[in-house]
VEXKE-494005 format. One line per 3 residues: number of its first residue (from 1); for each residue x, y negated, z negated of C-alpha. Coordinates in steps of 0.25 Angstrom, whole numbers, m for minus. Layout:
<rs>
NUM> X Y Z ~ ...
</rs>
This chain:
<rs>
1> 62 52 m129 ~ 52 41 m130 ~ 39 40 m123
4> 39 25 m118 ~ 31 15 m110 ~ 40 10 m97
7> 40 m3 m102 ~ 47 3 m115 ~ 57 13 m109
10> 62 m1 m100 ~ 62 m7 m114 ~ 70 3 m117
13> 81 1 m105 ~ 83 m15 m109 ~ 87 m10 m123
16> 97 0 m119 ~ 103 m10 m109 ~ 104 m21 m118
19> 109 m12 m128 ~ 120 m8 m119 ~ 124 m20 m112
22> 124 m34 m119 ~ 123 m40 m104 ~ 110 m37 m103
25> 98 m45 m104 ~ 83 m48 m100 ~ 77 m61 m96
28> 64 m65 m95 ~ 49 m69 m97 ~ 44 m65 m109
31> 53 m54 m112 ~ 55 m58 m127 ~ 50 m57 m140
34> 34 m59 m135 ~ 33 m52 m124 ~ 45 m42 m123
37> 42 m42 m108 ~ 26 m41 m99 ~ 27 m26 m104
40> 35 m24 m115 ~ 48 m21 m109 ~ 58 m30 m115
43> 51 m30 m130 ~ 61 m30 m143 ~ 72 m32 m134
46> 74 m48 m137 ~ 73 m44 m153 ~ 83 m34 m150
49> 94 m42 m140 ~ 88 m56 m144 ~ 84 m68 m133
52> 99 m69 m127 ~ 95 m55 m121 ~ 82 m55 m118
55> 79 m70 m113 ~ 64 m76 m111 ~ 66 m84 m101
58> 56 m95 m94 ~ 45 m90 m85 ~ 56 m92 m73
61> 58 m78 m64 ~ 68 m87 m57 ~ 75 m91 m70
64> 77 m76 m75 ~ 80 m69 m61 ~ 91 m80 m59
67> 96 m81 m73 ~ 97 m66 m73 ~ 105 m64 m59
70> 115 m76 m66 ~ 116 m67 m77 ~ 118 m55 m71
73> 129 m62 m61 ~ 135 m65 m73 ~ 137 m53 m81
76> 123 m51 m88 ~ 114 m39 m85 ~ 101 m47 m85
79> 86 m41 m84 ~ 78 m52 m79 ~ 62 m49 m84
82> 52 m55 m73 ~ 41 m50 m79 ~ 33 m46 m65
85> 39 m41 m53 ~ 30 m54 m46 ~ 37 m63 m50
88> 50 m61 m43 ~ 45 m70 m33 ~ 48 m82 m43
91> 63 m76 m43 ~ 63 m72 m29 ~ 75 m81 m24
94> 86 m74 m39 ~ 79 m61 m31 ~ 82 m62 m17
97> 93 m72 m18 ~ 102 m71 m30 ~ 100 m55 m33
100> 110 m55 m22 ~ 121 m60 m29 ~ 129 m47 m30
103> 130 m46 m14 ~ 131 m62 m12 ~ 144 m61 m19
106> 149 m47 m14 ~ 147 m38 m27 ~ 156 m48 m34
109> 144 m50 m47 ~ 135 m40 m53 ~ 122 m43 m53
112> 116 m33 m65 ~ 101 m39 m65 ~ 89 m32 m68
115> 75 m38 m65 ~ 64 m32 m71 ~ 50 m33 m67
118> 35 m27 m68 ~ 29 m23 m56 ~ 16 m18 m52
121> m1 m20 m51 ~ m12 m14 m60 ~ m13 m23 m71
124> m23 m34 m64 ~ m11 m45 m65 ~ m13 m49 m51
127> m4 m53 m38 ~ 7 m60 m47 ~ 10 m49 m57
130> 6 m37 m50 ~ 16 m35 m39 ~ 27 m25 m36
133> 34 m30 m24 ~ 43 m18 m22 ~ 45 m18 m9
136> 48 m33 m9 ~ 58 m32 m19 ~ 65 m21 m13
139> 69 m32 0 ~ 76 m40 m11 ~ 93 m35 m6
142> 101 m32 m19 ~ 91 m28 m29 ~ 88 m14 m35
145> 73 m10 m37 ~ 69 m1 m50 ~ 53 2 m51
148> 53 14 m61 ~ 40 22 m63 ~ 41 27 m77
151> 47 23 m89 ~ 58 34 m90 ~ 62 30 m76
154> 61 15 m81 ~ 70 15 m92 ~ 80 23 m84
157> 79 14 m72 ~ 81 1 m81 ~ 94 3 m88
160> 100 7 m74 ~ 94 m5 m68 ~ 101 m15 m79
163> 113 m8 m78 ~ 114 m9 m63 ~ 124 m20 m58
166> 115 m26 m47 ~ 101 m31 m47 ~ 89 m22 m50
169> 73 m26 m53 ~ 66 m15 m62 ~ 51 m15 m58
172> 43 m9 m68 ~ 28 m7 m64 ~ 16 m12 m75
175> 9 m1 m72 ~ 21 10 m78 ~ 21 2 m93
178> 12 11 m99 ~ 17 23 m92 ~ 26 31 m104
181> 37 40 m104 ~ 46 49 m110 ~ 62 40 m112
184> 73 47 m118 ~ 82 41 m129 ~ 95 42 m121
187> 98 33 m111 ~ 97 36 m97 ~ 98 29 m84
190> 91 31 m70 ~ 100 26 m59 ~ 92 15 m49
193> 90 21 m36 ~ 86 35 m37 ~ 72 38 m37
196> 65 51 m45 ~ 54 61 m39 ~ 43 60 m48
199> 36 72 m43 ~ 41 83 m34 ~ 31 87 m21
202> 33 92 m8 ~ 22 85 0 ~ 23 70 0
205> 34 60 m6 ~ 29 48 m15 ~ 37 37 m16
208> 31 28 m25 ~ 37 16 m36 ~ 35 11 m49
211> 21 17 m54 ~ 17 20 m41 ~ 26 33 m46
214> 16 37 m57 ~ 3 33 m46 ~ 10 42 m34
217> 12 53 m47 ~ m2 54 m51 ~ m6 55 m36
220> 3 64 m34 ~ m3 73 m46 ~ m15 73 m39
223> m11 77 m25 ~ m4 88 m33 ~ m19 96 m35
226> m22 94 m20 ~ m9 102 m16 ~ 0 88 m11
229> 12 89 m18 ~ 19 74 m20 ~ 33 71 m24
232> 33 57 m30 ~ 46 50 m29 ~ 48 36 m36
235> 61 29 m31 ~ 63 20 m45 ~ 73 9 m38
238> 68 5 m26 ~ 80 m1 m21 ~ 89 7 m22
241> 80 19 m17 ~ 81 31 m17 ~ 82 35 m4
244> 87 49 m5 ~ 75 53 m15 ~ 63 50 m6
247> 70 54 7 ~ 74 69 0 ~ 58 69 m5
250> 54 65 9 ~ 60 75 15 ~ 55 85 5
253> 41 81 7 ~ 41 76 22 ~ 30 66 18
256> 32 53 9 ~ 21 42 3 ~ 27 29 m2
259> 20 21 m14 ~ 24 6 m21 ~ 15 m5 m26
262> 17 m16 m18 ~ 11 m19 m3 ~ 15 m10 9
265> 25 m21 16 ~ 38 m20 11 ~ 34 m11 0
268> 43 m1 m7 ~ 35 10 m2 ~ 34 4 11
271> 51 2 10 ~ 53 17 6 ~ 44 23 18
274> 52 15 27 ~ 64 22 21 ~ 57 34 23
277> 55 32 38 ~ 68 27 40 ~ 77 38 33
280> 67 49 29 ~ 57 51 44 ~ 62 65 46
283> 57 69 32 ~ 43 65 36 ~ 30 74 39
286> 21 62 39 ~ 20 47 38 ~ 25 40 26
289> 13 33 19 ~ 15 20 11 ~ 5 18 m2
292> 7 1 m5 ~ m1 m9 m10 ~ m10 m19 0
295> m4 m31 6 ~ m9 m41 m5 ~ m6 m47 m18
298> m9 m38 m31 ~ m24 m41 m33 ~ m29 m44 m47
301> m42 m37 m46 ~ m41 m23 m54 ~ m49 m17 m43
304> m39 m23 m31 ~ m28 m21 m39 ~ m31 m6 m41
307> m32 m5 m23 ~ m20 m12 m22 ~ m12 m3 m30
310> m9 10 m25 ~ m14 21 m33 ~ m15 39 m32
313> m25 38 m20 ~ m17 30 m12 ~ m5 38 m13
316> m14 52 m14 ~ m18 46 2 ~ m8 42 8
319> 0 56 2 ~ m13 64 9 ~ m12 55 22
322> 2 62 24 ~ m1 75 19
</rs>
């Protein structure tokens, strides 16, 4: 066992994977011998495979999406680094249009294709590096959604992700990179689309992503003392979720909260309570509760930033509304 940062344990998976398999490699911006990546994620690996497997390319989202799904038609395994999840939108035709591919010609290619990206606000870095577009991104047909919340779950997540035959973008929240766990020395896998309960309770269910696990935790830690027991599931892949886990913890506590970190319309939490409502109404003592952000860009102030986010006392209210 090790005790590693997230962005270590994800380093971590790229080795193994391109250890194993000579078909795949990363493609990027600043993913080299300078940077090794925004936070660290990629570092030695161009020493170790050389720049035929990890490429620097030019500061082109377009250029590396596309050059990846071309790869990936053709046999590669690519990761295509985009740095921040914001800037998809430069790409957003290779992500709405040509991630298709495997359907548009009836399962005949692969398309082996992992995006990796950060996500998330709390680092004053504004409107156009702070996003987390979950809920957007889950309307895009034909593309898996990995948001891990700790760096055990990371690791785990992103082998199975570059191993999967179809598209998948891995999400990884600024706000985890610090966070350290325990990684054992043998290999292991976490298959995509089967969500963990972080906590067991009896009261209320939270279903929170990405850090938004570790802030519905620690507000669960603290409804403890006052007698409100709080089972915290965190789904890990949004698409494909995990239905049966949220609906069986639903059922259990008859009440449920839904947390993410992007704006109530067409968020992932607003996405999952309609799921909830739809195929879980019978389980319900009380009216699902959505914790979101405001409908407006990520502000740069520290102090708007902080209101914008949600944090403990959001979630602490809404659980007690329902209570």
């Amino acid at each position: 066992m090790k005790e590693l940062m997230l962005t270590q344990a994800e380093n971590q998976a790229f080795d193994e994977e391109m250890e194993r398999d000579p078909d795949v490699f990363i493609l990027g911006e600043d993913i080299g011998l300078y940077w090794g990546g925004p936070f660290g994620q990629f570092r030695g690996l161009i020493e170790k495979y050389g720049p035929k497997r990890v490429r620097e390319t030019p500061i082109s989202e377009k250029a590396i999406l596309g050059g990846a799904i071309g790869a990936a038609a053709a046999g590669m395994r690519p990761c295509a680094a985009m740095m921040f999840v914001d800037f998809l939108g430069c790409a957003f035709d290779e992500m709405i249009n040509q991630l298709q591919m495997r359907y548009m010609f009836g399962g005949k290619i692969k398309l082996p294709l992992t995006i990796v990206a950060n996500i998330g606000a709390g680092f004053s870095t504004a409107a156009q590096h702070s996003k987390s577009m979950l809920g957007l991104l889950m309307g895009v047909t034909g593309l898996k959604i990995v948001v891990p919340s700790n760096p055990y779950d990371a690791k785990g997540l992103l082998k199975s992700s570059i191993r999967d035959d179809n598209p998948v973008l891995f999400l990884s929240h600024k706000k985890l990179t610090p966070i350290t766990q325990q990684i054992p020395d043998e290999e292991y896998l976490i298959p995509l689309g089967k969500a963990d309960v972080k906590r067991e309770g009896n009261d209320v269910t939270v279903v929170a992503t990405a850090y938004m696990v570790q802030v519905a935790l620690s507000a669960a830690t603290k409804l403890q003392e006052e007698g409100i027991s709080v089972e915290v599931v965190d789904p890990r892949c949004l698409i494909p979720l995990d239905k049966e886990t949220i609906l069986g913890s639903v059922e259990k506590t008859g009440r449920i909260v839904t947390v993410s970190e992007d704006p109530k319309t067409c968020s992932a939490a607003a996405l999952i309570a309609a799921m909830v409502a739809e195929e879980g109404f019978d389980f319900l003592d009380a009216p699902i509760k959505v914790v979101s952000c405001p409908a407006t860009p990520v502000p740069f102030s520290p102090a708007l930033e902080s209101y914008y986010v949600p944090d403990e006392e959001n979630i602490i209210q809404a659980i007690k509304e329902i209570i």
